[in-house]
C-alpha positions as CSV (number, residue, x, y, z in Angstrom):
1,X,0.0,0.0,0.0
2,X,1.6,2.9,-1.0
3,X,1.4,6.3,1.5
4,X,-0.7,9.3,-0.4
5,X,2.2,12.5,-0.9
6,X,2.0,15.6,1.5
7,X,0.7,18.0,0.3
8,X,3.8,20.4,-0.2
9,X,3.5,23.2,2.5
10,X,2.4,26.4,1.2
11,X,3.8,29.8,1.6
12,X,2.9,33.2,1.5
13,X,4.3,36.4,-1.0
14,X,4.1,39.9,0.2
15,X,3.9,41.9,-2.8
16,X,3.5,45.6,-3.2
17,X,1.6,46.7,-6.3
18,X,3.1,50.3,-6.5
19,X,1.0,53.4,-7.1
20,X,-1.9,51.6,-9.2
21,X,0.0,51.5,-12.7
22,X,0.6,48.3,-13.7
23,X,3.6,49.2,-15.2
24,X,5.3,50.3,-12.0
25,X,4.8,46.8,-10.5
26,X,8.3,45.1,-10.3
27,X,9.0,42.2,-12.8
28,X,9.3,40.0,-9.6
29,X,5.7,40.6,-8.4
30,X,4.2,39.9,-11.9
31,X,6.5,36.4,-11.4
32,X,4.7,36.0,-8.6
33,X,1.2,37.1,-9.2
34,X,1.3,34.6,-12.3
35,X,2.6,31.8,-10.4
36,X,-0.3,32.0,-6.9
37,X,-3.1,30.0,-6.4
38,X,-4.6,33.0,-4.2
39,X,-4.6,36.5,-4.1
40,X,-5.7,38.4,-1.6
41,X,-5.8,42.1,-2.6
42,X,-6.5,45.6,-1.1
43,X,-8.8,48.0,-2.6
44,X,-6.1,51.1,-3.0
45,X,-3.1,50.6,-6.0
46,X,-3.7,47.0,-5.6
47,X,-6.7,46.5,-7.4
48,X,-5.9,49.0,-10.2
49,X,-3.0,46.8,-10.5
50,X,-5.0,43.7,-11.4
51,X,-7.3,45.1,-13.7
52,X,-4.9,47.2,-15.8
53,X,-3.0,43.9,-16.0
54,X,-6.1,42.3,-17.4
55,X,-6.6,44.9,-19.8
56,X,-3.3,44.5,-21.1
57,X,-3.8,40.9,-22.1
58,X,-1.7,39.4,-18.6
59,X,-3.8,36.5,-17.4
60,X,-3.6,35.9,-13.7
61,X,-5.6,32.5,-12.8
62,X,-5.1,32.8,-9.2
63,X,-8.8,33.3,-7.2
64,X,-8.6,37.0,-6.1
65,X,-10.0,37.5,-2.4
66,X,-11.0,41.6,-2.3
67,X,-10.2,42.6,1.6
68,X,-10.2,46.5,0.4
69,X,-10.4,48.8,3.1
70,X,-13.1,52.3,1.9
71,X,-12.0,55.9,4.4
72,X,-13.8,54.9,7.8
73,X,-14.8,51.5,7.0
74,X,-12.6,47.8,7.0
75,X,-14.2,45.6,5.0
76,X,-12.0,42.8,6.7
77,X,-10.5,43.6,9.9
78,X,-7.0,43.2,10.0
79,X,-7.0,40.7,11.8
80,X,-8.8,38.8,9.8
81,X,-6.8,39.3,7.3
82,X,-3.8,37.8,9.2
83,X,-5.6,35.0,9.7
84,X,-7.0,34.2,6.2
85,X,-3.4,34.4,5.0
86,X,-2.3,31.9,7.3
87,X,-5.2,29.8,6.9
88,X,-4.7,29.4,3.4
89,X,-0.9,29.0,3.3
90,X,-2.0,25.7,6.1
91,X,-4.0,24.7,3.1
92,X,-1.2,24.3,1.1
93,X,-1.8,27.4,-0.9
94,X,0.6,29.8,-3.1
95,X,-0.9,32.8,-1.2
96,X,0.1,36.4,-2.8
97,X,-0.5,39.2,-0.4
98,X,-1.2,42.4,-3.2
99,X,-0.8,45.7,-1.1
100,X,-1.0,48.8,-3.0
101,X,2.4,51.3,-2.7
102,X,5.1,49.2,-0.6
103,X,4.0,46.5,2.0
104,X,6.0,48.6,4.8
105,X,5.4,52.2,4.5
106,X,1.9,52.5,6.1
107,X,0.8,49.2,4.7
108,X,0.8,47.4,8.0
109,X,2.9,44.6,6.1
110,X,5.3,44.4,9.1
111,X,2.5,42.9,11.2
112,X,1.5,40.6,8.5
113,X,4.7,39.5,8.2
114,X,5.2,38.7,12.2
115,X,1.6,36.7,12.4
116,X,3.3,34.5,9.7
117,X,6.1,34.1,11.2
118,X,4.6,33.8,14.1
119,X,2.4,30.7,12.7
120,X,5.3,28.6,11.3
121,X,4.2,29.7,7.7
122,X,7.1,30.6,5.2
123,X,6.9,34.2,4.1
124,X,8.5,36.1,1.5
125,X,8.6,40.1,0.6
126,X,8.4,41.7,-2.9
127,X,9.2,45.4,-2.4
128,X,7.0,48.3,-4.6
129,X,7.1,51.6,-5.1
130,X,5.8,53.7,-2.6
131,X,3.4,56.5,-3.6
132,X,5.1,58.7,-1.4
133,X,7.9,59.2,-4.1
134,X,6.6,58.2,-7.1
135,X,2.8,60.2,-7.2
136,X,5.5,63.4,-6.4
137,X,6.8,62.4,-9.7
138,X,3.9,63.0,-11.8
139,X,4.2,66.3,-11.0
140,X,7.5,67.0,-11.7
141,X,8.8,67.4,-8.0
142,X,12.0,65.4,-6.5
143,X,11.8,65.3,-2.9
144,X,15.2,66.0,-2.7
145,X,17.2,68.5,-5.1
146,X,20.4,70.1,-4.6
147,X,20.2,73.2,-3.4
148,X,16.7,73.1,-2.1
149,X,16.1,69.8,0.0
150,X,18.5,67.0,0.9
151,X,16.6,65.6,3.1
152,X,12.4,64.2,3.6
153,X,10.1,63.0,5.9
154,X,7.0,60.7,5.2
155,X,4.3,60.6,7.8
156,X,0.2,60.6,7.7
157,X,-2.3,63.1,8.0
158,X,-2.9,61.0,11.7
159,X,0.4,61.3,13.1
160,X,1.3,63.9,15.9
161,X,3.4,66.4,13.2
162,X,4.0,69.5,15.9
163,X,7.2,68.2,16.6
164,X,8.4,67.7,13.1
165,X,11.1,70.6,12.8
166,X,13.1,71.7,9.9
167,X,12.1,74.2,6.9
168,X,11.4,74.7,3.6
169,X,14.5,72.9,2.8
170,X,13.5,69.5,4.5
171,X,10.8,68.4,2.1
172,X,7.5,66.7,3.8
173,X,5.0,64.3,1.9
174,X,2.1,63.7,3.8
175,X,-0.1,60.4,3.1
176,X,-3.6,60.0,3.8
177,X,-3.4,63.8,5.2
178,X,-6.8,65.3,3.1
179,X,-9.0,64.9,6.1
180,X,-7.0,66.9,8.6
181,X,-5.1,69.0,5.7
182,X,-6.2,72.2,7.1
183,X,-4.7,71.1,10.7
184,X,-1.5,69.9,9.0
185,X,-1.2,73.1,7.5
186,X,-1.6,75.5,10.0
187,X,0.7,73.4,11.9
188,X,3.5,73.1,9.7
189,X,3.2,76.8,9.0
190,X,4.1,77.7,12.7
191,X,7.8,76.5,12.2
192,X,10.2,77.6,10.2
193,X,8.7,77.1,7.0
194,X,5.7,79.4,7.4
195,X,3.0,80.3,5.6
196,X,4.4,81.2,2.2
197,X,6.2,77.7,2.1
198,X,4.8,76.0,-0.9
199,X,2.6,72.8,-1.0
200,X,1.3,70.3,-4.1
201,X,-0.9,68.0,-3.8
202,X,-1.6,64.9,-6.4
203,X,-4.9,63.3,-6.5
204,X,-5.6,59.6,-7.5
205,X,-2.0,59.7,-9.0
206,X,-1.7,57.4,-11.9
207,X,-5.6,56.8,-11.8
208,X,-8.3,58.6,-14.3
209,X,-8.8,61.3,-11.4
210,X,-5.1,62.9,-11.3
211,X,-5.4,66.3,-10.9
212,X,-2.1,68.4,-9.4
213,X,-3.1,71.5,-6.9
214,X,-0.1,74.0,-6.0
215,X,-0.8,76.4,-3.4
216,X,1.2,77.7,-0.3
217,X,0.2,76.6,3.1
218,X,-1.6,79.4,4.1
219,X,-4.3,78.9,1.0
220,X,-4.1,75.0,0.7
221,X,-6.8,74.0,2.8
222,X,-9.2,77.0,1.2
223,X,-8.0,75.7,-2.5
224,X,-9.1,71.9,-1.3
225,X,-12.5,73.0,-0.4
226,X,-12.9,75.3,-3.3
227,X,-11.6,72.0,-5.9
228,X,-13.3,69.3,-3.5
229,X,-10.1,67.7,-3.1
230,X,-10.5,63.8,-2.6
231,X,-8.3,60.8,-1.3
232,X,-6.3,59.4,-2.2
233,X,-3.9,62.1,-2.3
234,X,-0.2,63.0,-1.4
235,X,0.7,65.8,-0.4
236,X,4.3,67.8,-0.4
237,X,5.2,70.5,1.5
238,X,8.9,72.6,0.7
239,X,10.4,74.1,-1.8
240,X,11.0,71.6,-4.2
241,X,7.1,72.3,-5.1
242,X,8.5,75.3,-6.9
243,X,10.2,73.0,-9.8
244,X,7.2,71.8,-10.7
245,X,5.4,72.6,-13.7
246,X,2.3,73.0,-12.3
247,X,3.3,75.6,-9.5
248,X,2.5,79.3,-10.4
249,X,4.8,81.6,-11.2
250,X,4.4,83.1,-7.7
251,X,5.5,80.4,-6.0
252,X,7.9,79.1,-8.5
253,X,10.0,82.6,-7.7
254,X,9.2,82.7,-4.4
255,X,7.2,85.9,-4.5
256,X,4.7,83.9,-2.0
257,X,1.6,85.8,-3.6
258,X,-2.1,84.0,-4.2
259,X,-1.8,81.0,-6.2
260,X,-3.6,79.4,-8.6
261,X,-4.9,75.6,-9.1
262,X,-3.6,73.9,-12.1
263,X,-4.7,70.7,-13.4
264,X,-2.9,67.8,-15.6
């Protein structure tokens, strides 16, 4: 009598997806997409992600499980989600993790990573580009330039910014920061960098919404209301805004009069 095989253990691929162009996602995740039984996906970059690829004639055979997070609501609780992935690596799944931007900045891959570990289930990373430096890009702006900013500072819109020194030369992208822009604002401004220190922010960069805003931080939160500014967003804040093409030519010479909104 001969002994049935074991099923081969399965394992479990942390990928990010980038920004939401599928073109931004590294050759290395498309490996790995194409070669999972599961995918389980978040709503933001993620999901862009797999439907551009579809669009483009990639076919990815693996069942797709939607856990996507909407502003104010989970749709799975994370901890739910670290359980699913474990569950299904027990099963003896190929389980790909699809995280829009890059599973550790602010993508709470870190924990999923440890609950794996954790488990006994064999995990792997696939870095991806963040948006905090690549939705910048669309709009012309390097977060650091010489001569202007050598160095930056990524945080969210929820994180305690008082402290956060430095001025117009230490560039700061802010994600998820459009709810409390107006706080982060007026905040910021009481530093060094003051009110006339210029600000961008890029809607739904890479997505059919992108639209670039240029203002200073003393009009930025009126300009959002005015435009109905959305997330996702990033915002900068320093004076590498200026060498954007969308920034006025107010701000781009540092006169620090009224600006204007431009879109792409």
């Amino acid at each position: 009598m001969t002994t049935p095989p074991i099923p081969a253990p399965g394992r479990v691929t942390l990928v990010g997806a980038g920004p939401g162009d599928p073109g931004l996602l590294t050759i290395r995740g498309l490996r790995a997409l194409e070669a999972a039984d599961v995918v389980v996906a978040d709503r933001l970059g993620a999901r862009g992600v797999l439907d551009g690829l579809a669009a483009e004639g990639v076919t990815i055979r693996a069942e797709v499980v939607d856990v996507g997070k909407l502003p104010g609501h989970h749709a799975v609780p994370q901890d739910a989600i670290n359980e699913l992935l474990v569950a299904l690596a027990r099963d003896g799944k190929r389980v790909l993790r699809l995280k829009g931007g890059d599973p550790f900045i602010f993508g709470r891959g870190g924990e999923e990573v440890a609950f794996c570990h954790d488990a006994g289930v064999d995990v792997e990373v696939v870095p991806g580009i963040t948006s905090a430096i690549s939705v910048p890009a669309i709009a012309g702006i390097p977060l650091t330039h010489r001569g202007l900013a050598t160095t930056f500072t990524v945080v969210t819109g929820h994180d305690q910014i008082q402290a956060l020194g430095g001025g117009r030369d230490h560039t700061v992208v802010l994600l998820m920061g459009i709810g409390t822009l107006a706080n982060s604002a007026i905040t910021l401004a009481r530093g060094e960098r003051g009110v006339d220190c210029p600000v961008a922010v890029v809607e739904d960069g890479y997505g059919p919404r992108q639209r670039v805003t240029v203002g200073t931080l003393g009009t930025i939160a009126l300009q959002a209301a005015r435009r109905g500014i959305r997330s996702p967003a990033v915002v900068i804040v320093g004076d590498v805004v200026t060498l954007s093409p969308y920034a006025p030519e107010a701000i781009a010479s540092g006169a620090g009069r009224a600006p204007r909104s431009t879109a792409p």
